[in-house]
Backbone as ProteinMPNN parsed JSONL, in Angstrom:
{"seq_chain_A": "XXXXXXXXXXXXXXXXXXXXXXXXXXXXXXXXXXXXXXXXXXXXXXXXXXXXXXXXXXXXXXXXXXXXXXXXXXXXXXXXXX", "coords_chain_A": {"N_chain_A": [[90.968, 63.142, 24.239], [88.909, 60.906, 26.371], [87.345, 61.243, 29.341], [87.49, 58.8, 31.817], [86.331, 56.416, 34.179], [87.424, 54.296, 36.501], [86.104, 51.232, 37.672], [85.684, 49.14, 40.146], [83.46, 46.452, 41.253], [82.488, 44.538, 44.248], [81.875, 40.96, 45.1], [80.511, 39.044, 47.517], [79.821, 36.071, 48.895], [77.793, 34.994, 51.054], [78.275, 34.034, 54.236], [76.798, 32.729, 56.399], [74.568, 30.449, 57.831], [71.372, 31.048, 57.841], [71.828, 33.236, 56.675], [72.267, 33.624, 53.728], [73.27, 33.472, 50.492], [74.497, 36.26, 48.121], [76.19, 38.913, 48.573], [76.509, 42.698, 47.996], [79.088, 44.692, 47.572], [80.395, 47.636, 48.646], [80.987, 49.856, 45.856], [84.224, 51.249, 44.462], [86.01, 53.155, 43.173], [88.447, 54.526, 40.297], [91.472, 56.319, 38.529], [92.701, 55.637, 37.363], [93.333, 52.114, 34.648], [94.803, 50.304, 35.773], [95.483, 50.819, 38.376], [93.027, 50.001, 39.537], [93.251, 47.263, 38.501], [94.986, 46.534, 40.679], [93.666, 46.352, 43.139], [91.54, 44.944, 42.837], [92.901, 42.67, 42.588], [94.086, 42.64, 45.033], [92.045, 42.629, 46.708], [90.614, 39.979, 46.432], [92.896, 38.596, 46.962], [93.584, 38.375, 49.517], [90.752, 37.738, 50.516], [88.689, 39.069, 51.057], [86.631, 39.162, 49.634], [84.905, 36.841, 47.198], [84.731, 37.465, 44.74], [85.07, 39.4, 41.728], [83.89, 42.426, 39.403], [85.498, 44.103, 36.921], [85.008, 47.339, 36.162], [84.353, 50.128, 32.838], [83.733, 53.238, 33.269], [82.715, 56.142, 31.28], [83.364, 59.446, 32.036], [81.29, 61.715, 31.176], [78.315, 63.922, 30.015], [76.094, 63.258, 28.596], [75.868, 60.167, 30.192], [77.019, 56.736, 29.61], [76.253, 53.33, 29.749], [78.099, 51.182, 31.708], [81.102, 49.718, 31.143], [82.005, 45.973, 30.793], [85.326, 44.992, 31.953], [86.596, 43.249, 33.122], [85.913, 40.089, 34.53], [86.246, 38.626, 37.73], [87.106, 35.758, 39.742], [84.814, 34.212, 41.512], [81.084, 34.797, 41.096], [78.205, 35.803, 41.434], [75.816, 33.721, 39.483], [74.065, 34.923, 37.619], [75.509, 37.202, 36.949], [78.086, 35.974, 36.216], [78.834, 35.445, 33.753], [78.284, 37.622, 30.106]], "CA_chain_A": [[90.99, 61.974, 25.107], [87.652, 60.611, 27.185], [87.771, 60.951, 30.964], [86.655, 57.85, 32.41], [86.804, 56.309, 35.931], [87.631, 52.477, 36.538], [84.953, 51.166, 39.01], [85.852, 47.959, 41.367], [82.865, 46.547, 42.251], [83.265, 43.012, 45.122], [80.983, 39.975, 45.529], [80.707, 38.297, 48.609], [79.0, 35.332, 49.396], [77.045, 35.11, 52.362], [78.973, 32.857, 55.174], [76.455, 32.738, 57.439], [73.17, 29.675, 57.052], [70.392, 31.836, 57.886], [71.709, 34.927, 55.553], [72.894, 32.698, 52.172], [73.181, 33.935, 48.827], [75.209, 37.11, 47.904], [76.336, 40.382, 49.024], [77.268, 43.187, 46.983], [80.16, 45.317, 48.389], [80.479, 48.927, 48.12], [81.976, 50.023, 44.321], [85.421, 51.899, 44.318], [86.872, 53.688, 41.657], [90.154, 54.641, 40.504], [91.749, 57.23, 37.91], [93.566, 54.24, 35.822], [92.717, 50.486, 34.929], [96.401, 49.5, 36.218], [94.972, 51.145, 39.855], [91.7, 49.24, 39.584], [93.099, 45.757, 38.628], [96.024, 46.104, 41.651], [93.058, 46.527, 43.535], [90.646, 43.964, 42.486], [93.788, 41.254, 42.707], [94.395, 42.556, 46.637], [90.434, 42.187, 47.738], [90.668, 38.658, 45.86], [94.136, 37.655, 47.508], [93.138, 38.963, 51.269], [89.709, 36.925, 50.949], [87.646, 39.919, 51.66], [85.358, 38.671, 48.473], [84.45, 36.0, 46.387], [84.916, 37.706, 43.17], [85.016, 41.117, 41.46], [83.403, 43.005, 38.166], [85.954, 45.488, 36.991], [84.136, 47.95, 34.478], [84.851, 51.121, 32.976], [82.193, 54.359, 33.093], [83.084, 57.483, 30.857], [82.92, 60.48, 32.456], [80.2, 62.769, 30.021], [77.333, 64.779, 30.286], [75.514, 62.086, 29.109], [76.414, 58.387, 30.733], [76.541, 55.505, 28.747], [76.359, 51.725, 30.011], [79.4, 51.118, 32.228], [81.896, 48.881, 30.392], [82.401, 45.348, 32.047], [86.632, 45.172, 31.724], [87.277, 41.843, 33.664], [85.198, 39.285, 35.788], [87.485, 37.66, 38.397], [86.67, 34.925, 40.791], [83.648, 33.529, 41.898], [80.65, 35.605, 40.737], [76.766, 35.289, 41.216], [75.577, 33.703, 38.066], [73.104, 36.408, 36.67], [76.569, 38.319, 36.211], [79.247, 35.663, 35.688], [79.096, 35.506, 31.984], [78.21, 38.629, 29.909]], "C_chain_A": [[89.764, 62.017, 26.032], [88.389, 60.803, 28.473], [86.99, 59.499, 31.232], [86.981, 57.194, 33.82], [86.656, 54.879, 36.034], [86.891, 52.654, 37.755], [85.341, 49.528, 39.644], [84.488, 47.21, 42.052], [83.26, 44.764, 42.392], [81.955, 42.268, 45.096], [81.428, 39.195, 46.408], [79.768, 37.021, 49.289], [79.212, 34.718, 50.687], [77.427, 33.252, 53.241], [77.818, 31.748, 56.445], [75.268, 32.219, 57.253], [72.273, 30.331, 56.861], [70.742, 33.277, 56.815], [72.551, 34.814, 54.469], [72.832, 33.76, 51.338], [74.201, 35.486, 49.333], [75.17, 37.832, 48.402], [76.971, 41.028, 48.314], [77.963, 44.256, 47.622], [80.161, 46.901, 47.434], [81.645, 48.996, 46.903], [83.107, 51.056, 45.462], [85.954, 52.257, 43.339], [87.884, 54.478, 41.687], [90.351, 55.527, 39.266], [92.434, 56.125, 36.668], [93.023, 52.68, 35.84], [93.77, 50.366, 36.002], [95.527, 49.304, 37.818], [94.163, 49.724, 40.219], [92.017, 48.095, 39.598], [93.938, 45.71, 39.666], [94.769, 46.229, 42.858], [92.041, 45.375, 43.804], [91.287, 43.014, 43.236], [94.045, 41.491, 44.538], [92.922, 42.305, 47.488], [90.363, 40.383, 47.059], [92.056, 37.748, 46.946], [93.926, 38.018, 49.014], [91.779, 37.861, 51.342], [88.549, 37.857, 51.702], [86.103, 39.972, 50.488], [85.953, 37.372, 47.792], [85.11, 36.324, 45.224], [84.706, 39.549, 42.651], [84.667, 41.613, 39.951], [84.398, 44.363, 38.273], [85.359, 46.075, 35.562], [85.03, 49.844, 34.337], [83.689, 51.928, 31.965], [82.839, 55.73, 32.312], [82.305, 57.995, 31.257], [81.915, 61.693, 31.411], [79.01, 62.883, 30.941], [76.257, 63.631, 29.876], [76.229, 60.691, 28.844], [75.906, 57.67, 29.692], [76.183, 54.496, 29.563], [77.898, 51.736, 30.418], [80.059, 49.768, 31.079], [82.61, 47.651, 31.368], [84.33, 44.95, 30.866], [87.195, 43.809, 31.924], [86.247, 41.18, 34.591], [86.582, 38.926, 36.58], [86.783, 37.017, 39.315], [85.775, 34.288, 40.599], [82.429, 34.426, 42.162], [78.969, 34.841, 41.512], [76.38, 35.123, 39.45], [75.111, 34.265, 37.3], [74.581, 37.438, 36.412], [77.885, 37.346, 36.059], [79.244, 35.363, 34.292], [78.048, 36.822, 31.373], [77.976, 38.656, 28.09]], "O_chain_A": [[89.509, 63.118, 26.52], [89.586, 60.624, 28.701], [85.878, 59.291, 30.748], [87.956, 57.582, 34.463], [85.64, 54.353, 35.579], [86.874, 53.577, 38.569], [84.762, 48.763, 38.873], [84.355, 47.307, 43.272], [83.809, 43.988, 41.61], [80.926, 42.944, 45.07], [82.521, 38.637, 46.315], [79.039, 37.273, 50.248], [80.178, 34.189, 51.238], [77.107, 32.082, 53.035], [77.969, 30.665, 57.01], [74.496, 32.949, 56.631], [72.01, 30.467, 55.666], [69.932, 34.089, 56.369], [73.422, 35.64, 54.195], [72.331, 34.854, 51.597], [74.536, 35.762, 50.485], [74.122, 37.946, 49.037], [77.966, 40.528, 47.789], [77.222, 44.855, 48.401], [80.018, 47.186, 46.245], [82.755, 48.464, 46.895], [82.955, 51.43, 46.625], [86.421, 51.422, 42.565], [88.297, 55.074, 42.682], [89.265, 55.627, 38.695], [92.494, 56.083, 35.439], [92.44, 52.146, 36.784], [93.392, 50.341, 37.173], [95.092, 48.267, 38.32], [94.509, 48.753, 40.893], [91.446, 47.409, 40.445], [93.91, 44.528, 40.007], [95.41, 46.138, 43.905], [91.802, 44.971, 44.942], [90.786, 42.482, 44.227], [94.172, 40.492, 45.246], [92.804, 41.885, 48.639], [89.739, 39.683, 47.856], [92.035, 36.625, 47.451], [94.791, 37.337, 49.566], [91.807, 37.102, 52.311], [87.776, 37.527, 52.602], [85.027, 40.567, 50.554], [87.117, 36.974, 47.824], [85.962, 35.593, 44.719], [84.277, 40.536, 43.25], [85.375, 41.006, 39.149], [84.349, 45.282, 39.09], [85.263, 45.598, 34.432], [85.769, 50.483, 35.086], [83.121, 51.712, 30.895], [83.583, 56.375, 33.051], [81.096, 57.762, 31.245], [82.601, 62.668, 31.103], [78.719, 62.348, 32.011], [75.592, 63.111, 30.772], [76.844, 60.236, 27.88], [74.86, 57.789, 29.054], [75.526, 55.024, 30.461], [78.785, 52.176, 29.687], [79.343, 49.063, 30.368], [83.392, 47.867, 32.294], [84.471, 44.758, 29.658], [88.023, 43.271, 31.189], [85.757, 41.903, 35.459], [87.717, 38.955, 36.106], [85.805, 37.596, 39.787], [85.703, 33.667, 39.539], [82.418, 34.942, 43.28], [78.775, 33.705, 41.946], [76.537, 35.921, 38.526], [75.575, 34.267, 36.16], [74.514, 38.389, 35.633], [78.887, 37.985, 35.74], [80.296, 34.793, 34.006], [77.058, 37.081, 32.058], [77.848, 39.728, 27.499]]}, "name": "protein", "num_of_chains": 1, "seq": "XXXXXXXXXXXXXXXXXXXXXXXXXXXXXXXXXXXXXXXXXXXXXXXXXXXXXXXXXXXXXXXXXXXXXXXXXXXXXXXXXX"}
């Protein structure tokens, strides 16, 4: 069995006129998807982001390309479709 680590990362777009366009919110990662999407769905339902990329990174010696798992929300376009 692979180790791998579910990663959370948030998009937040920028409230404020003078400092528009996106913000990208510190990643979080989790030991299971399940974790990761109860996670995703509570920064989405609180309104502390826009939108969220959940991916998933196997743990190895050498890294691949993280794995995108789920978009949710309201994304910047250079990453809402894949």
């Amino acid at each position: 069995m692979k180790a791998a680590l579910y990663v959370v990362i948030g998009f937040a777009r920028g409230r404020e006129r003078r400092r528009g366009g996106w913000h990208r919110l510190a990643e979080q990662g989790f030991a299971t998807r399940r974790l990761a999407e109860e996670h995703a769905a509570r920064l989405l339902a609180r309104g502390r982001t826009d939108g969220v990329i959940l991916a998933r990174q196997e743990i190895r010696p050498d890294p691949e390309e993280p794995v995108i798992l789920a978009r949710l929300g309201e994304l910047p376009a250079e990453l809402a479709e894949g």
